[in-house]
C-alpha positions in Angstrom: 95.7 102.3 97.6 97.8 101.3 100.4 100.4 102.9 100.2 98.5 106.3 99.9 101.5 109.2 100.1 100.0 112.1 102.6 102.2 114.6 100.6 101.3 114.3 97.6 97.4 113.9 98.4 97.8 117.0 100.0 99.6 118.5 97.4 97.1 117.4 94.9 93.8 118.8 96.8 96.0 122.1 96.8 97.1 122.1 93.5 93.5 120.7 92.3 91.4 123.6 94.3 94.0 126.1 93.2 94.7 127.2 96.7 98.4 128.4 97.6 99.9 127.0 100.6 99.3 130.3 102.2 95.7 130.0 101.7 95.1 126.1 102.5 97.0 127.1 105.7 94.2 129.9 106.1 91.1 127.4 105.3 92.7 124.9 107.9 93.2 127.5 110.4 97.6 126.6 110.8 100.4 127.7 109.8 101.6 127.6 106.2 104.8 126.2 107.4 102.9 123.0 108.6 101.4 122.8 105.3 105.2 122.8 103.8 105.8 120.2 105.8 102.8 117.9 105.0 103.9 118.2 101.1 107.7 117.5 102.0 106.5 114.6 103.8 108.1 115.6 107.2 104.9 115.2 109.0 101.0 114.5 108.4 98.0 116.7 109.4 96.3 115.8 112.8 92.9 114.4 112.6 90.9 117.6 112.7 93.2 118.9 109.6 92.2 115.6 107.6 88.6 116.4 108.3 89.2 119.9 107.3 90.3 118.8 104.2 88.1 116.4 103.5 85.3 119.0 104.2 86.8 121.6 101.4 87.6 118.7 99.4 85.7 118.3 96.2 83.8 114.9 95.6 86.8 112.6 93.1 89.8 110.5 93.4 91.2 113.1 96.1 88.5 113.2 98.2 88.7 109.5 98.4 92.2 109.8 99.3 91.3 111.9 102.3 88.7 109.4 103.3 91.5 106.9 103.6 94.0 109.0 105.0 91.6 109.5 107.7 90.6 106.0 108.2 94.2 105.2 108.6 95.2 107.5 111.1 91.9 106.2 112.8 93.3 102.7 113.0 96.6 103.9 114.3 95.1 105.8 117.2 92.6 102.7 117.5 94.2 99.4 115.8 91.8 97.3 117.4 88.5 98.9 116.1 89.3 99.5 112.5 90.3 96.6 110.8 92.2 96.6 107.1 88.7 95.2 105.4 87.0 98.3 107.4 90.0 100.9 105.9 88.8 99.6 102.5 85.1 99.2 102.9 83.6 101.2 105.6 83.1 105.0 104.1 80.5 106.0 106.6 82.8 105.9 109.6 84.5 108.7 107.7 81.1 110.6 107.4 79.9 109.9 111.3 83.3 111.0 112.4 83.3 114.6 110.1 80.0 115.1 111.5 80.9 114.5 115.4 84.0 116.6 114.9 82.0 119.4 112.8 79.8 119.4 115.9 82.7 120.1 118.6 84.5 122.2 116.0 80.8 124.4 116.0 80.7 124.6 120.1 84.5 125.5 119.9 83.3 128.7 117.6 80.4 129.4 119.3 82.1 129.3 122.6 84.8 131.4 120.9 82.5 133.9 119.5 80.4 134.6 122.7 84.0 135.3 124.3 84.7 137.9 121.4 81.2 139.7 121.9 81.7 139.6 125.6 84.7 141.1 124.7 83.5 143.9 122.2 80.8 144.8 124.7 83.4 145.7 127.3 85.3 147.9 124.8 82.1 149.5 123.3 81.4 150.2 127.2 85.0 151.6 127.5 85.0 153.7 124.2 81.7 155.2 125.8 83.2 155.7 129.3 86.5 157.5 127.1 84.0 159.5 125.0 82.2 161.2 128.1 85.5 162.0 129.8 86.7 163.9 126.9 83.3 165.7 126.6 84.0 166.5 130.5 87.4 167.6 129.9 86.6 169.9 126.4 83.4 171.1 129.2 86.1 172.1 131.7 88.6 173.4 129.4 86.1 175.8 128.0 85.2 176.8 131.4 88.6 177.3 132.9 88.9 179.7 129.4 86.1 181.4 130.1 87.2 182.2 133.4 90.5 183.4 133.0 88.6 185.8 130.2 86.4 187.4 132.7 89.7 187.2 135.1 92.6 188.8 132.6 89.8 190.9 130.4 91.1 189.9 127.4 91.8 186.8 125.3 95.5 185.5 125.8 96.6 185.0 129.0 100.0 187.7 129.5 102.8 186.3 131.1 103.4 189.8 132.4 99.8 189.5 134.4 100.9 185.8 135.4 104.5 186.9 136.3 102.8 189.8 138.5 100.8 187.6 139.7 103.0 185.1 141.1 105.1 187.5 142.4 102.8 189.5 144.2 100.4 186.7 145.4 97.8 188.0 143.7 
């Protein structure tokens, strides 16, 4: 298991969920072209796309992959504090760590989503606003009709009375 091959883990969980690489891009919220890349072998998911993964991953051999995927990429960001016997032994640094990062991952949406209704409530305030001046405006039209009905006497405006009108100042 030591020489565990990101690609074709990733590849496999793909292939095993029977998820395109469109739609594992979706569910780990990047691009499908980083997901081309993690199969080809060009480069390897960050550590909040291994949790991810390990998250949608279904409990078998794969899922145990992830889990030490993600304890290697632990020991490279911290070689001191994870140890080869703890890459091999120590599953529940795996668990703690998905549930720390499902935690900031949760205030990151919640702080997202309180943006997005902040926002909606602004537009729902602006669509109002937009709805009252066109009620003002279809109000005035149909007053300014009114009024040149009573002015001209009849329904169409004539040029000839406008034409008259502009010439004669009246």
């Amino acid at each position: 298991m030591v020489n565990l091959d990101t690609a074709k883990v990733v590849r496999n969980l793909r292939q095993i969920m029977g998820l395109t690489q469109k739609d594992l891009s979706r569910r780990l919220n990047t691009t499908p072209g980083a997901v081309v890349h993690w199969e080809n072998g060009r480069t390897e998911p960050d550590m909040r796309r291994l949790f991810a993964l390990l998250h949608i991953c279904p409990k078998g051999q794969v899922r145990n992959d992830i889990e030490w995927l993600i304890r290697r990429a632990q020991a490279k960001v911290m070689p001191q504090a994870v140890s080869a016997e703890d890459m091999e032994s120590n599953a529940n640094n795996v668990h703690m760590g998905t549930h720390s990062m499902l935690e900031s991952e949760n205030k990151r949406l919640r702080t997202q989503l309180a943006k997005v209704e902040a926002q909606l409530l602004r537009r729902t305030e602006q669509g109002r606003i937009l709805e009252r001046l066109a009620m003002d405006l279809q109000r005035e039209k149909a007053a300014l009709q009114s009024l040149r009905l009573r002015t001209t006497g009849h329904q169409g405006f004539s040029q000839d009375v406008g034409y008259r009108s502009m010439r004669t100042g009246e």
